[in-house]
C-alpha positions in Angstrom: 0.0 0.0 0.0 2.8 2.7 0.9 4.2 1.9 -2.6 1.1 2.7 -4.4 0.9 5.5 -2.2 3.9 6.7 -3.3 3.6 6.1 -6.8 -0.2 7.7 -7.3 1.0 11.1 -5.1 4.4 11.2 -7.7 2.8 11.2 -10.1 -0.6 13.6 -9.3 2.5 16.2 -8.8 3.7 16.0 -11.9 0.3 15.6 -13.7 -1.9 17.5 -11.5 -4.2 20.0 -12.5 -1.6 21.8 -13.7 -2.2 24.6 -16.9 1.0 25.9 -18.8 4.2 27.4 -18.2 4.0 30.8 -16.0 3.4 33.3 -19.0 4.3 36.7 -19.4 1.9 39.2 -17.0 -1.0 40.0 -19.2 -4.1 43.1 -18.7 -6.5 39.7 -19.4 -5.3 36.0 -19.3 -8.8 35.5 -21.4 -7.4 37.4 -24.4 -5.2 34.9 -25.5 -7.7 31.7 -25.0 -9.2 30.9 -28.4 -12.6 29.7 -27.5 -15.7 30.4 -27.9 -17.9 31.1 -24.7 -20.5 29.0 -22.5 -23.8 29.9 -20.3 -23.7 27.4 -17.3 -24.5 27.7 -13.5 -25.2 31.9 -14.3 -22.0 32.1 -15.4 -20.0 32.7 -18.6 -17.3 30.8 -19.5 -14.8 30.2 -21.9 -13.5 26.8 -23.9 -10.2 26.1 -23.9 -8.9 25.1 -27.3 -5.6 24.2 -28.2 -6.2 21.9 -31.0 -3.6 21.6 -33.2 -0.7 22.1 -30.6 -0.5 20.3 -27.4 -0.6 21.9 -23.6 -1.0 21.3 -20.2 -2.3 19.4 -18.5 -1.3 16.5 -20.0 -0.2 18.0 -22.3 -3.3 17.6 -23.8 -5.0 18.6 -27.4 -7.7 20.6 -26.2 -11.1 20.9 -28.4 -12.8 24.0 -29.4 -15.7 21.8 -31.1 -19.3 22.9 -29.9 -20.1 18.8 -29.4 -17.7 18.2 -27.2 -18.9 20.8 -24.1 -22.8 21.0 -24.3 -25.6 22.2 -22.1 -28.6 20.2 -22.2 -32.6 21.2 -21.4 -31.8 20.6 -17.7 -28.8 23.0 -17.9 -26.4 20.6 -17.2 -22.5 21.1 -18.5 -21.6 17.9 -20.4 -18.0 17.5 -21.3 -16.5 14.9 -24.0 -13.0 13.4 -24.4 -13.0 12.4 -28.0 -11.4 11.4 -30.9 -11.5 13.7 -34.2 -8.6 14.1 -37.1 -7.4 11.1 -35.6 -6.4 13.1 -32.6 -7.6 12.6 -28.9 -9.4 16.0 -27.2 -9.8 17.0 -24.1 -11.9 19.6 -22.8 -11.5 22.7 -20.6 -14.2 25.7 -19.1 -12.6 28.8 -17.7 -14.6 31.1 -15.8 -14.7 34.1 -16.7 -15.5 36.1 -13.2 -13.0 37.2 -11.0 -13.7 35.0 -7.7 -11.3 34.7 -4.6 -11.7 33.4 -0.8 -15.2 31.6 -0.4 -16.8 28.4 -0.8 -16.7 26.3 -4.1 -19.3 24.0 -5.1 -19.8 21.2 -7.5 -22.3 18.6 -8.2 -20.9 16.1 -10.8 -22.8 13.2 -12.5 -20.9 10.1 -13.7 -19.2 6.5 -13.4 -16.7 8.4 -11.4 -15.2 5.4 -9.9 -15.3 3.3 -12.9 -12.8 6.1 -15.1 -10.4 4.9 -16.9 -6.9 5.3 -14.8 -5.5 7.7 -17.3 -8.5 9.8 -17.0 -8.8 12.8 -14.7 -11.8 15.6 -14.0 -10.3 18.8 -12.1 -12.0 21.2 -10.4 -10.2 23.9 -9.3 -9.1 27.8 -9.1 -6.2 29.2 -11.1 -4.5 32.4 -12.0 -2.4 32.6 -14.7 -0.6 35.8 -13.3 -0.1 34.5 -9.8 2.7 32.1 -10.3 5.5 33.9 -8.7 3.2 35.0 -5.4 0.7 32.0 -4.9 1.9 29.3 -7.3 -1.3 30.4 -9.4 -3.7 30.7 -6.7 -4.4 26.9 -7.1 -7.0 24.7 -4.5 -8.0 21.7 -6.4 -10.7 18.2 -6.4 -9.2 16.1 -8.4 -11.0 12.8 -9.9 -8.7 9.9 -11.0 -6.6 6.9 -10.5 -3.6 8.6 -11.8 -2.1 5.3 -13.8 -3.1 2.9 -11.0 -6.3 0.7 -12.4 -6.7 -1.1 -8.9 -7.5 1.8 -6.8 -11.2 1.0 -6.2 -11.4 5.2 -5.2 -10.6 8.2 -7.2 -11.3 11.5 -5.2 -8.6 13.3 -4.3 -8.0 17.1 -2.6 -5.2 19.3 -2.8 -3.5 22.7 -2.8 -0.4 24.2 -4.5 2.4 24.1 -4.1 2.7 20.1 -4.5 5.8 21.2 -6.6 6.9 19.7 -9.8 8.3 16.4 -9.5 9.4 16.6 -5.3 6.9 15.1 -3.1 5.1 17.3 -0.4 2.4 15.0 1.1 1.0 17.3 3.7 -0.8 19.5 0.5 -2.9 17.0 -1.0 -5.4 14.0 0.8 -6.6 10.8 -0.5 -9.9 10.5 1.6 -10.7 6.6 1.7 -14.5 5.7 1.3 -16.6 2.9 0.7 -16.3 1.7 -3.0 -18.7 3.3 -5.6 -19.3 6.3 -4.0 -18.9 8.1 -6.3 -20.7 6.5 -9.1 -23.8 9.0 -9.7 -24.7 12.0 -8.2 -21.9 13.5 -5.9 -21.5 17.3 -4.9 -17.9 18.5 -3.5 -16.9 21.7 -1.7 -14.4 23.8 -0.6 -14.3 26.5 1.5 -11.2 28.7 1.1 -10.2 31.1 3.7 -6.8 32.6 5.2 -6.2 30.6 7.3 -7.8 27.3 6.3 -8.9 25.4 3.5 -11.8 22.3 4.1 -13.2 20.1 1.7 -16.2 18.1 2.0 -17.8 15.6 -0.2 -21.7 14.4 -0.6 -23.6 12.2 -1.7 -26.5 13.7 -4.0 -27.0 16.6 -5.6 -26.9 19.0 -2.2 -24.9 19.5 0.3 -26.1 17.5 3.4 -24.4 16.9 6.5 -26.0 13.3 7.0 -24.5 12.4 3.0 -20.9 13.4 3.9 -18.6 10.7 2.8 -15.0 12.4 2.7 -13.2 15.3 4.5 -10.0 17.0 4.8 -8.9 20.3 6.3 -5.5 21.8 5.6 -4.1 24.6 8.0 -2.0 27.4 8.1 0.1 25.7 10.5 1.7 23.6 7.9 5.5 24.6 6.9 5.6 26.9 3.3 6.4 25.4 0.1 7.6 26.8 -3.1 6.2 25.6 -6.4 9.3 25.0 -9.2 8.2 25.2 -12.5 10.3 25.4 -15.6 13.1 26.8 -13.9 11.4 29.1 -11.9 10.1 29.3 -8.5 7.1 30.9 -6.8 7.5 32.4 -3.4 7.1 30.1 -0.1 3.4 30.0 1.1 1.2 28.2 3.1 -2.2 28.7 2.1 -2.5 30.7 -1.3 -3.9 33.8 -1.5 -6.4 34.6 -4.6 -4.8 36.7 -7.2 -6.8 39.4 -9.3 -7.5 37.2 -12.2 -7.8 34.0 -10.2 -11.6 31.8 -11.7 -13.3 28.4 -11.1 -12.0 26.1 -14.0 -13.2 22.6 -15.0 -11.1 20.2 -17.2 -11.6 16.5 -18.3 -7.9 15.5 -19.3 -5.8 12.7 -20.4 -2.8 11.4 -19.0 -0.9 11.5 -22.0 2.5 9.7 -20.5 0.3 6.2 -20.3 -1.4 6.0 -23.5 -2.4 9.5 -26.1 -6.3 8.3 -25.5 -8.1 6.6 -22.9 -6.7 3.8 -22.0 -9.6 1.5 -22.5 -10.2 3.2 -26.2 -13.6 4.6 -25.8 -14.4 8.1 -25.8 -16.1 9.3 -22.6 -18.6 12.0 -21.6 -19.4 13.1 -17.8 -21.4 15.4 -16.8 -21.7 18.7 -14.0 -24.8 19.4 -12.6 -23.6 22.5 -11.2 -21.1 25.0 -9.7 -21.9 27.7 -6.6 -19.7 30.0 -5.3 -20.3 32.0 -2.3 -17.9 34.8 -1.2 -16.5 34.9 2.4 
């Protein structure tokens, strides 16, 4: 067990939810997304496309087609990995509204349990311009077995800095539950503050104290990391602090180093119910 302990937490550091390279500062990280924009949860969004070059995470192509992320009569987000020009595509929503400390909700819909083990859902904040301060501003729920098809569980919680390749276990929790859980209807939270960061995890589509299945709190009393990143590094923190351009992001990825599609071959659809965000 402390082996594939080891070797899931590896590589979730590497592979995490992690976006691009820190780019240059920019007025609006949105103006150099090419995708067109999506109505879900009272929100705008935008679609991350990157289809004919590859990019993180992943890397990953990432498609702009309006198949692939849909909203159906129920306003529910559905989002595709597929195959097209002989290519796999993954799929990406960035908010577009400037959020910070608060609480972050998502209800998600799928055979969560049953992905593939190269496949990953994030859901997560991120600020492209808030490398160097706050290691991009990132608190993440993270869905997957990250290469290991055993694992009966996927969830997984986290907050940068993890750091690129060196292994900080305090920042990130595997909570253990009862198999299948998360097949269906689940809704995840996290409630981000200065000094604390908890996450909770339901079963349903509300948040119910009596449907809590997972749970993890992370202090400020844990010792600062830096997040190492192409040659760079961010400064030491604890808890990260939002940035002025950090937003809510969903993605539905591959993990490219194991195979360049799913790993069972068959393109895969899940779907989210819903995100809330609530300001502190």
């Amino acid at each position: 067990m402390k082996k594939v302990l080891q070797t899931f937490c590896l590589i979730s550091i590497i592979w995490g939810c992690k976006q691009s390279p820190p780019p240059p500062v920019v007025t609006d990280e949105l103006a150099y997304r090419n995708g067109s924009n999506v109505h879900f949860s009272g929100r705008d969004w935008v679609v991350k496309s990157y289809e004919n070059n590859m990019w993180g995470p992943g890397p990953n192509f990432f498609s702009g087609n309006e198949n692939d992320i849909t909203i159906d009569a129920k306003g529910y987000l559905h989002m595709k990995i597929v195959k097209r020009d002989n290519k796999w595509m993954s799929t990406e929503l960035i908010g577009k509204d400037r959020l910070g400390y608060g609480r972050y909700i998502f209800t998600i819909e799928g055979e969560m349990d049953k992905l593939p083990e190269n496949l990953v859902l994030g859901l997560f904040t991120w600020d492209d311009n808030s490398f160097f301060s706050e290691a991009n501003s990132e608190v993440d729920i993270e869905i997957g077995k990250w290469g290991n098809a055993q694992d009966p569980g996927t969830l997984q919680y986290g907050v940068q800095p993890i750091n690129f390749g060196i292994l900080y276990p305090e920042r990130m929790n595997r909570p253990y539950y009862a198999t299948g859980k998360m097949n269906g209807v689940t809704t995840h939270e996290f409630l981000w503050s200065p000094d604390s960061i908890v996450w909770k995890s339901y079963l349903g589509d509300k948040v119910q104290s009596n449907q809590q299945f997972a749970y993890w709190k992370f202090g400020k009393n844990n010792p600062a990391r830096s997040k190492s990143e192409n040659g760079q590094s961010s400064a030491a923190i604890v808890i990260p602090k939002p940035g002025n351009n950090t937003n809510a992001r969903f993605n539905f990825w591959i993990n490219t180093w194991i195979s360049a599609g799913p790993s069972d071959g068959k393109e895969q659809e899940l779907i989210i119910r819903k995100f809330e965000y609530f300001r502190l």
